[in-house]
Structures are given as structure tokens and as C-alpha cells.
N, C-alpha and C positions, 0 to 999 in steps of 0.2 A: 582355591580359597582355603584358607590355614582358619583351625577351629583353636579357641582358648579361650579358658575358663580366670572368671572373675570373680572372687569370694569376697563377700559383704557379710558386714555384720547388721542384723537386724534388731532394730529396738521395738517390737509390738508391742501393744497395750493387752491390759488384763485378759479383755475379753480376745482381743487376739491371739493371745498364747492358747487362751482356751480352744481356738479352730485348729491350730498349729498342734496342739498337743492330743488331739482326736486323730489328725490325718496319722500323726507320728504311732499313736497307740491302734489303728484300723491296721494301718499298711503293716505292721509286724504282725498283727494277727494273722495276717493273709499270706504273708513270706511263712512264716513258722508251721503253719497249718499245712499248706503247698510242699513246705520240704519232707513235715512228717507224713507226709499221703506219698509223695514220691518214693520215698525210701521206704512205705510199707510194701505198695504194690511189686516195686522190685524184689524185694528180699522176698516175699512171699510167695508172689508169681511169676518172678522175671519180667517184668511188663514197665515197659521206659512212656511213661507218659509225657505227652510234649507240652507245651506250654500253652497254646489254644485251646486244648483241652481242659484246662484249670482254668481259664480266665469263663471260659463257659460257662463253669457249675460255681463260680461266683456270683453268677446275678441270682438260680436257684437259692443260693446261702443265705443270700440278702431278703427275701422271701417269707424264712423260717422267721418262728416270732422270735426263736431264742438269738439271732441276729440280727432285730431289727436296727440296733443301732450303727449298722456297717452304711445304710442309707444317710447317715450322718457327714456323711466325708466323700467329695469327688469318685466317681467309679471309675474312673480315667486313674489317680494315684493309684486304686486298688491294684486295678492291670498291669501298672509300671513298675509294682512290687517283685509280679511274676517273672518280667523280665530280667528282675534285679537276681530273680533265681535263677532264671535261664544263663546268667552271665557268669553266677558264682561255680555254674555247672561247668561249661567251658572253659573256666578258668582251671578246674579240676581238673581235667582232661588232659589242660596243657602241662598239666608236673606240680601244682601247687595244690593247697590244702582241701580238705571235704568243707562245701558249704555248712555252717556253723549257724544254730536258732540263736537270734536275736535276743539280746535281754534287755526290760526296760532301765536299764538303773545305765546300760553303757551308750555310745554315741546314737542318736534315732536318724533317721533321716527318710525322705520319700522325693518325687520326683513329679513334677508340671513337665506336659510337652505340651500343652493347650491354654490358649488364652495367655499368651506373655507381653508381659506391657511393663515399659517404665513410663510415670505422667512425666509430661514434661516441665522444666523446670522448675521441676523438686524433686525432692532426695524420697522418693515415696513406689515401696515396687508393689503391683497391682496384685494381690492373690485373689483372684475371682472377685467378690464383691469385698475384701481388704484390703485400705491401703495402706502398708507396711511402711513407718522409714525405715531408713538404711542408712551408713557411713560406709565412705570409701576414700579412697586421695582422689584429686580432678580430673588427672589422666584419665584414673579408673570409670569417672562418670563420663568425661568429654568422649569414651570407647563405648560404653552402652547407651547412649544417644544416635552416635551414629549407625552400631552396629546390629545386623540383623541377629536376633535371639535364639538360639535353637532347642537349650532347655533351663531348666532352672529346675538345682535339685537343693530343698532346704533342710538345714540339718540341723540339730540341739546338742552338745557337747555334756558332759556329765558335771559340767558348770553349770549347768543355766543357760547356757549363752547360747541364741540363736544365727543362725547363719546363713545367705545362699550362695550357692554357687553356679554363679551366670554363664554358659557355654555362647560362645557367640562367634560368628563366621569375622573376619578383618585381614586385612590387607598389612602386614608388617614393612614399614622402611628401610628399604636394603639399606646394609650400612655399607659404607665406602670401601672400596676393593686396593687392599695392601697387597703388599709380597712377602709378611711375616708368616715365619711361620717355625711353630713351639711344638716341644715334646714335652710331658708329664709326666712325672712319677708320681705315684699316687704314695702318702705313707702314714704312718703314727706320729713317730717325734715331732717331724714336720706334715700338715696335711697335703701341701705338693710342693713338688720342686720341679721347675720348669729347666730348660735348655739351656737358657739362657742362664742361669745362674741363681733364680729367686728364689726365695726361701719365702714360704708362708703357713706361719704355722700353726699347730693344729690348738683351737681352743679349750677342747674337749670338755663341754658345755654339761653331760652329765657327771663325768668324774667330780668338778669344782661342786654340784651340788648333791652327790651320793651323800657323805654324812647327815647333811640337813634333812635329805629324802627317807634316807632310811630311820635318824632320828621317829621324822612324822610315821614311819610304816610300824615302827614299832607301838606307839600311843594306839595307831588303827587297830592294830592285832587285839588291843586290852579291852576296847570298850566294848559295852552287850550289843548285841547282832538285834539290828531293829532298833535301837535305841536313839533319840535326837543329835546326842552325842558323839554318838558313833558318825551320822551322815556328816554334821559337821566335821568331825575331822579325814572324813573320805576327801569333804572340800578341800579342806588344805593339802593334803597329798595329790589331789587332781591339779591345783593352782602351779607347786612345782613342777609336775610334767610339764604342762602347759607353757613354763617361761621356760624351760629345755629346748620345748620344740618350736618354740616362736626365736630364741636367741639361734639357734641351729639353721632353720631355713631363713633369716635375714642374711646371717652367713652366707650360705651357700648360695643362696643368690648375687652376696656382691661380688664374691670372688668368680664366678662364673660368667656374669658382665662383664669382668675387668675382661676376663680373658677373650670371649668373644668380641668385643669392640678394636681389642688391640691384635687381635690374631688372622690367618683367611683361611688359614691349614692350621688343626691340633692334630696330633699324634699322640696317643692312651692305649693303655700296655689293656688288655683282656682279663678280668679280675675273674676268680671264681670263688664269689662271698661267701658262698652258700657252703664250700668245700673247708675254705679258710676260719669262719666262726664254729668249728669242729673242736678246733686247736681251744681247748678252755681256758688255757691261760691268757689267749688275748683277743675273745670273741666280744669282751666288754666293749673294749676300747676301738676293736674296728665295725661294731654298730654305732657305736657314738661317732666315727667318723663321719659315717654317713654317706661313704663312697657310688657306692648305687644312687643314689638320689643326684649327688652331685654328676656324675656320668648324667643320668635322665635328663636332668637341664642342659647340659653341653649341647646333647645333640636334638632336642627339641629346640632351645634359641639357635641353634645353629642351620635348621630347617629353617626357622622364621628370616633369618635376616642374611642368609646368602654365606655362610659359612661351609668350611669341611671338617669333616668329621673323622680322622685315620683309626682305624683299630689294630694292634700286631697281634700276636701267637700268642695265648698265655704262657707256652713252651720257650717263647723268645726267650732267650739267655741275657736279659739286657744289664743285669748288676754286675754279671761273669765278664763279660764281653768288654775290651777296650775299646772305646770312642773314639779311638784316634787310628790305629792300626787293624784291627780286629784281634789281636791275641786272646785266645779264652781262655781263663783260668780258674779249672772246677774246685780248689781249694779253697774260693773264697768262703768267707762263712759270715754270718750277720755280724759278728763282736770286729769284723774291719771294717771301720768306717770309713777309709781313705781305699782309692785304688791306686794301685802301684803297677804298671805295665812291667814284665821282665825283656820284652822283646822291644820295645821303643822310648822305656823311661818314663813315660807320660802320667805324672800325679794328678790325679784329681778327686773329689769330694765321691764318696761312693755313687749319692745319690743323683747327685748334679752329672754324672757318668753314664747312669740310669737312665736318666732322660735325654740325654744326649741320644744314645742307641736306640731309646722308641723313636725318637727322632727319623735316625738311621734306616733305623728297619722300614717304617714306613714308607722311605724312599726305596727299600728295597735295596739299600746300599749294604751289604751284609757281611759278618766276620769273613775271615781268610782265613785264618790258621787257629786249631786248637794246641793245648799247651805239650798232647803227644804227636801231634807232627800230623796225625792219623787224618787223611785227605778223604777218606772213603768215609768214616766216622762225620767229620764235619760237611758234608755234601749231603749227607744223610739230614742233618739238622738244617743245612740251609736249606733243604725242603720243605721240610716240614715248617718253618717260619713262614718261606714265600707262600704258600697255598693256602695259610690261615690271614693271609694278610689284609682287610676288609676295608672297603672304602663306605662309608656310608654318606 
């Protein structure tokens, strides 16, 4: 059974927000509190407290008079806060950042694994004794109707705007089994260029609105700290994010449809994001691509609906490399945009080249000759290609 998460926008009422904006301000006190206790006993005494142990001396806290108000809000959220640490811990662990205390002014969120209900036939989601509407498209309701719920984590954006996000178990519709099958190049000028020849290019959704953004960052900078003035125009500078990231992920959602509906096999070169936005002159423009993200959906819709997934070598030499013959030629350099074969003639578009070879590679169909002849040198690299070669 394949899990996927449904985000709705919720319209509460006054006194609702008011339940919603307790759970929101308990469960941070409880994260924040949890992380500075963790991080004191370590550094102090080396002593890695687990997370049963904090959820413990939660109900003792609840107790005190000076927290009687933590009684005000589900003890079940409170718990699932803890967990939210346990996960920001392990996430540490694997190569990413120190969990970070929560501020009330940025995104809030808390988490329901009890008691989950939509009524039926209406747009109305059940939080304990509130019934919440909600918007969504019909797909999105005719799937939580049917589908069994597993959590529901509600969140508040630095808008205003409420939100949940419905995890729920379903069954996806295999789509129909072709024999196409595409390589990608991932890029700037263009955001991919496929095997086949296609160009799709990049909209670069926050460049078009940098001036306007920065205009508002500059106004934010001027007004006094605390002042009414100041929040509203934090709003307007949140508003532009917001239609960045809403025009971005509409994006990249359709282009990733296209490709999985028409595709049964991709083939996608191994980016290292994290190495490449180093480079400052073009770290702007390859987070506004938004490559990692678009990768995430290939191969999760590609789990859901019967798809394959190829990955090559980040080391693959596929802009070097001709598509037609294998000739390699270390000379190339980004300012040629055409590729010119010296060993078969074969012109073609750099990138459209590009992808061609991830293509290649993936089959494991790999260069022959580099451009000194050196057979020992190029057997070495067809190694190193074939053993990074990942089928997922």
C-alpha cells in the first residue's frame, strides 16, 4: 500500500483559530523546551536522553501551576511534538543541519495521529470536537472518502493561512506500459532537454520577481521593529514568496506528469546540488531551478504508477562524450554549445547530446575511444560509470 499526503486549505472560525493557535503555541513550547534540555544534558554531562523519557516528565510539567495551561491542548499533540524532535535528530545524523527552536512569528505546525474523521458529505475535517471546512479540487475529496487516514499534520504559514496535510494509504492506477524511453538533461538556460530533442524551458520564477522582492525587503529593513507597520509589510514580502513557490511547484508538477505518462524508462544524470550551489556565481539560479525537488517527484510518481527510474555516475562524461560513436573530447568547455564529433562528423545540439548519453549510459551502452587513443585511461572511466549505475 503507497502512502500520500493531501494538503487542504482550512477556513476555521474565530473561535477555531483560537483552538488551532493554542495547540500551535503548546506544541512549540514543548519542541523548544525538549531541544534545550537535550542539548543541556549533553554538553554538560554527555547524557543522550531518548524521547520516552521526555514525553514522561510532560504530564509531571502539566502539573506545575506555572503550566497549567499545557492542559489546554490535546496530550497526544504534545507527544507528537517530541517525535518531531526525535526526527529533526535523525535527520542530523544523516549529514543535515542541528535541529533549530521554533519561532512564533515563522511557519507553526503540530500533528493528530488519533481521532481522524472527514463527515461525510461535506467539506468539513473533524479536529476533536471541531468541525473545520476545508477546500480542495474533487479528486482530492473523491481520495479522502475513500482512503484510510493515517495522520493529519495542521500547519499556519506566516500568512495567516491555515492548512492540513492529510497522509493517507491508496492504491494508484498503473498507467499503461509503453516501450518509450527518455534521457534528461537537467539545465539553466533550458530546465530540461530530453533525448528526444525537447526543449522546456526554464521559467525562473524567482529571478522574474527579485526586483519587486527585493524592492519590498528594502521598505521591511526601514520600518521600527515591533511596529504595525513593519508586520504589514513582513505580509507583503511573505505574499511574494508564496506566489514563487505556488508558480514553481505547479510547474514542476506538470512537467513531471508529462514525462511520466509518456515515458516507462527515464534516465537522469546524478546531480551533486549541495557541491554545485558552492559555485556563487550560479547558486541563485540552480535553487530557483529547483532540480532536487523535480528529481523527488520523478521517482516517487514513478513508484506510484509503474514507472522506472535510471540514475548514471555524476562522473559520467555525458556533454564530453559523442552520442553516436563514443569519441571523448576533454576540450569541450561550456561557451560550445554545439557538439562537433572529430572522429564521425556527428553535429548536434550540446545538450540534446547530453541527454542522449544519459540515455546511453543507462543502457550501459558506453564510450569507446577517448580523444588520446589511451584504452587503459578510458576502461578505467568505463568503470567507474558502470558501478555507479543505479536502477531505482
Amino acid at each position: 500500500m503507497n502512502l500520500k499526503a493531501i494538503k487542504i486549505r482550512l477556513y476555521p472560525t474565530f473561535k477555531q483559530q483560537t483552538v488551532l493557535n493554542q495547540h500551535f503555541g503548546c506544541c512549540r513550547f514543548i519542541y523548544n523546551n525538549a531541544l534545550n534540555y537535550k542539548e543541556t544534558l549533553y554538553s554538560n554531562y554527555k547524557i543522550n536522553v531518548s524521547k520516552f523519557d521526555i514525553i514522561k516528565q510532560i504530564t509531571d510539567v502539566k502539573k506545575e501551576d506555572d503550566f497549567i495551561w499545557l492542559n489546554d491542548v490535546k496530550a497526544e499533540c504534545l507527544q507528537n511534538s517530541i517525535d518531531g524532535l526525535e526526527a529533526a535528530y535523525k535527520s542530523f545524523f544523516k549529514g543535515n543541519g542541528f535541529p533549530k527552536f521554533k519561532n512564533k512569528k515563522s511557519k507553526q505546525s503540530f500533528v493528530q495521529k488519533q481521532n481522524l474523521k472527514i463527515l461525510e458529505n461535506t467539506n468539513k475535517l473533524v479536529f476533536y470536537k471541531n468541525k473545520i471546512k476545508f477546500k480542495c479540487s474533487k479528486n482530492s475529496q473523491d481520495e479522502l472518502r475513500i482512503s484510510k487516514i493515517k495522520r493529519i499534520t495542521y500547519s499556519k504559514d506566516n500568512l495567516n493561512n491555515y492548512y492540513a496535510s492529510i497522509l493517507i494509504e491508496f492504491e494508484p492506477k498503473q498507467l499503461k506500459i509503453n516501450t518509450n524511453e527518455v534521457g534528461i538533461d537537467l539545465g539553466l538556460k533550458h530546465f530540461l532537454i530530453t533525448s528526444d530533442g525537447e526543449f522546456v524551458d526554464n521559467p525562473k520564477f524567482f529571478r522574474k520577481s527579485e526586483k519587486k522582492l527585493a524592492k519590498q525587503q528594502r521598505k521591511l529593513s526601514k520600518k521600527t521593529k515591533g511596529s504595525n507597520n513593519k508586520n504589514k509589510q513582513r505580509i507583503k514580502v511573505a505574499v511574494i514568496h508564496k506566489k514563487i513557490s505556488n508558480q514553481r511547484n505547479y510547474f514542476l508538477h506538470n512537467v513531471s506528469n508529462k514525462i511520466i505518462n509518456e515515458n516507462q524508462v527515464i534516465s537522469l544524470e546524478t546531480l551533486m546540488v549541495k557541491n554545485m550551489i558552492k559555485n556563487h556565481k550560479l547558486a541563485k539560479s540552480i535553487q530557483d531551478a529547483s532540480w532536487s525537488t523535480f528529481v523527488t517527484m520523478l521517482e516517487y510518481k514513478s513508484n506510484w504508477y509503474g514507472r522506472e527510474i535510471k540514475r548514471i555516475s555524476t562522473f559520467a562524461p555525458s556533454s564530453k562524450t559523442c552520442s553516436n560513436c563514443g569519441w571523448y573530447n576533454p576540450q569541450l568547455t561550456l561557451s560550445d554549445r554545439v557538439f562537433t564529433c572529430e572522429e564521425c562528423d556527428y553535429i548536434e545540439d550540446r545538450d540534446i547530446n547530453a541527454a542522449k548519453n544519459i540515455l546511453n549510459f543507462s543502457r550501459e551502452e558506453l564510450p569507446r575511444i577517448n580523444a588520446s587513443g589511451d584504452q587503459s585511461v578510458d576502461n578505467l572511466r568505463r568503470k567507474k560509470i558502470t558501478d555507479n549505475v543505479l536502477v531505482l
